[in-house]
Steps between C-alpha positions, in 0.01 A plus 500: 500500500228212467345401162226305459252375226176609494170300425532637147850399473651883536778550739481704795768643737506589817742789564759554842365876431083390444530227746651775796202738385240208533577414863560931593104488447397165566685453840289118520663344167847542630579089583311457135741498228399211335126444592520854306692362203274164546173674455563651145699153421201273572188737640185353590334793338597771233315828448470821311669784698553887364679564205606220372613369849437112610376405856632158587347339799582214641278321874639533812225410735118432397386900460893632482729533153805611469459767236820613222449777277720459181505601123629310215667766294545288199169476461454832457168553233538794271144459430404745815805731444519839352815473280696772477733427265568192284843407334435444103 
């Protein structure tokens, strides 16, 4: 396991387990360990994906990124949650 820091200085790791499941459906990033852990270290580019996810990308060619989907659990908004229970 991998951990690197994100723009907004939250860690992010890079599981054996998540990294195997990456490369089962994205056959083409297989030789791209670290350009993957790269983009979300130092992107080019960071937008909004679903759900609270980030999408990192990061050039590879003049019309071509390499694209990383990650979330930053820690920061996690209650703001848009429905809380179900709350310790007192």
């Amino acid at each position: 396991m991998d951990i690197v820091v994100s723009k907004y200085s939250v860690p992010i790791r890079l599981t054996e387990e998540r990294w195997f499941h990456i490369i089962e459906n994205h056959d083409d990033l297989a030789g791209h360990y670290d350009n993957v852990l790269q983009t979300i270290e130092d992107p080019d580019y960071i937008v909004e994906g679903y759900e609270w996810a980030l999408i990192a990308l990061k050039g590879v060619s003049k019309s071509k990124f390499l694209t990383v989907v990650y979330k930053e659990i820690s920061k996690t908004s209650l703001e848009k949650e429905v809380v179900l229970w709350q310790k007192k």
